[in-house]
MARDRENMI-445553 format. One record per residue (C-alpha): residue in one letter; x, y, z. Coordinates in nm, 4 decimals, decimal comma. Layout:
<pts>
PT  r      east     north        up
PT  A         X         Y         Z
...
</pts>
This chain:
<pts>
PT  r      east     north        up
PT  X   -1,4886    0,3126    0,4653
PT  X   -1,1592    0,4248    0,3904
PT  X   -0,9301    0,2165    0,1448
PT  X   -0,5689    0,1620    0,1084
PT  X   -0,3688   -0,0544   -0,0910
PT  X   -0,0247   -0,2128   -0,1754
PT  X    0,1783   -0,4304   -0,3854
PT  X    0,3326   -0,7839   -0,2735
PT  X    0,4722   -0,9793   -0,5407
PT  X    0,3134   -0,7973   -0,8064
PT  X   -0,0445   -0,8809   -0,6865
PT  X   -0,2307   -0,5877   -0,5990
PT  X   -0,3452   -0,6017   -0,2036
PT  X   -0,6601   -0,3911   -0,1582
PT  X   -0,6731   -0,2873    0,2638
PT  X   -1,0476   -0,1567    0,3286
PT  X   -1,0997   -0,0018    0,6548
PT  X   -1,4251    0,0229    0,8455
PT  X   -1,8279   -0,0874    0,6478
PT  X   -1,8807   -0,1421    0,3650
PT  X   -2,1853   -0,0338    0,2909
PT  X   -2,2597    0,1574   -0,0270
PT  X   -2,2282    0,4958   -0,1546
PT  X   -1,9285    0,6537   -0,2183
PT  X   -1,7607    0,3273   -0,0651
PT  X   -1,9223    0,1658   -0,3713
PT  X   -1,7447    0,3749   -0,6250
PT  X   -1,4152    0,4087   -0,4353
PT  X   -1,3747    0,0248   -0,4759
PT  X   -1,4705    0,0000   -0,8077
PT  X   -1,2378    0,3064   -0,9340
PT  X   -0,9834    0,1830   -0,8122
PT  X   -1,0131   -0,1707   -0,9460
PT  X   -1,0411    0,0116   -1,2408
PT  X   -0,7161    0,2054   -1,2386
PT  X   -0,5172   -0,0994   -1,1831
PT  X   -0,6661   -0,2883   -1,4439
PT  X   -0,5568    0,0327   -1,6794
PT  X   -0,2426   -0,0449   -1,5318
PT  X   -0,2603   -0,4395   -1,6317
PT  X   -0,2367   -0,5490   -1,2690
PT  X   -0,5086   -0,8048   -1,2688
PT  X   -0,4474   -0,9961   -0,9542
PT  X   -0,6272   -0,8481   -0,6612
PT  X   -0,6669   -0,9552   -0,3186
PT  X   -0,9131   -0,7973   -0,0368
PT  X   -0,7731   -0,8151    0,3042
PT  X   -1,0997   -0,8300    0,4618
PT  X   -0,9555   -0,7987    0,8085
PT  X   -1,0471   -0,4296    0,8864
PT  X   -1,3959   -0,4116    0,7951
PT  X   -1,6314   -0,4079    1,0475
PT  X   -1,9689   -0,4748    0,8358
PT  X   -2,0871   -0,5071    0,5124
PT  X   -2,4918   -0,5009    0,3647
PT  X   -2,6383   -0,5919    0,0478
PT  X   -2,4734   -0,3255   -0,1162
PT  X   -2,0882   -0,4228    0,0082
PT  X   -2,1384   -0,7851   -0,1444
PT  X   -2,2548   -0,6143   -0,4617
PT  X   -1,9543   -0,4150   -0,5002
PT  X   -1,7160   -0,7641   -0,4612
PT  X   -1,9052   -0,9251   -0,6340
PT  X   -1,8775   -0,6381   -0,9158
PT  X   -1,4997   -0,6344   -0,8345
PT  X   -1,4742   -0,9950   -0,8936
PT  X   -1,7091   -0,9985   -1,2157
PT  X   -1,4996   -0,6864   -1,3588
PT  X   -1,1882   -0,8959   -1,3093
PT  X   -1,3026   -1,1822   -1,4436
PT  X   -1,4024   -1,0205   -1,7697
PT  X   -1,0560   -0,8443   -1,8080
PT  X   -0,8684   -1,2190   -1,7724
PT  X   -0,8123   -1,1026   -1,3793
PT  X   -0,8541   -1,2116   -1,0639
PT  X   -0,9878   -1,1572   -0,7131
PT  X   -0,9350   -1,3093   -0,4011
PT  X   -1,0573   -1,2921   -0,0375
PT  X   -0,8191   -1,3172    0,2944
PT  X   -0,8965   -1,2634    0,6326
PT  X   -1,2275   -1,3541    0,6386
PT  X   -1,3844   -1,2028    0,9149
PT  X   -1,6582   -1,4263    1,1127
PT  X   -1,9603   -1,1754    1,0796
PT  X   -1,8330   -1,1978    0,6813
PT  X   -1,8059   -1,5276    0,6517
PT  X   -2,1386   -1,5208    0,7416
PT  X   -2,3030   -1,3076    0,4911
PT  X   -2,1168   -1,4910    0,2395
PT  X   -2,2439   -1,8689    0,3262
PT  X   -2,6229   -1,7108    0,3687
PT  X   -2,6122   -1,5466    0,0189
PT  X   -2,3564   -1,9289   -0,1285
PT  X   -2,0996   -1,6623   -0,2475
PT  X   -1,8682   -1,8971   -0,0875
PT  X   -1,9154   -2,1064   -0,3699
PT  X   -1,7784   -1,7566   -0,5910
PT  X   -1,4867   -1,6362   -0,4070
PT  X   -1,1748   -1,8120   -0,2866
PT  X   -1,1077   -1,6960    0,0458
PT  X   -0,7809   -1,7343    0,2211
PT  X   -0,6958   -1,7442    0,6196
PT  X   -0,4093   -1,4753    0,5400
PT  X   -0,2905   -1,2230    0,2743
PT  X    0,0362   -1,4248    0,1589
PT  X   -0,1551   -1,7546    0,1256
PT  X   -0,3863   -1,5424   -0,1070
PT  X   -0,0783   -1,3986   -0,2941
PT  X    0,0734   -1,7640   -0,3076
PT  X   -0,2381   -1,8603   -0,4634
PT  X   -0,1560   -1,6957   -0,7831
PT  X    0,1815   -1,8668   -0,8376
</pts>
């Protein structure tokens, strides 16, 4: 997985790229949560777009995102929802955890 991300309206867009599966994906993810947080940027969406897959593990590390988040008065959102995603989360009921947007601004808007 590789992992970019950008600003838009002073929410923090996180851009992963590829699976999410685990293993160093796990930490990148989570360290960088981390630095923004430091930073006080506290609003966070993933634009889910470019990954291809995600296992047990990849849910765990939102789902760690979101909790981490949460318990610094932040929080995370999901956009571009991809249909193998989607999925995964409706199996497992995180849809009932995360709100998931059908684009990046809607997400951002959401904050407002």
């Amino acid at each position: 997985m590789r992992l970019s991300d950008r600003e838009q309206d002073g929410v923090i867009i996180l851009e992963p790229k590829g699976k999410i599966m685990g293993g160093p994906d796990a930490s990148l993810l989570h360290d960088k949560l981390y630095e923004f947080i430091e930073q006080d940027k506290k609003q966070v969406v993933i634009d889910l777009s470019q990954v291809d897959w995600m296992n047990s593990t990849g849910l765990g590390i939102l789902i760690s995102g979101y909790t981490t988040l949460r318990n610094t008065e932040g929080e995370l959102k999901l956009a571009n929802v991809t249909d193998k995603i989607q999925s995964l989360l409706t199996i497992t009921k995180l849809v009932t955890v995360f709100e998931a947007y059908e684009t990046v601004d809607e997400a951002v808007k959401s904050f407002k």
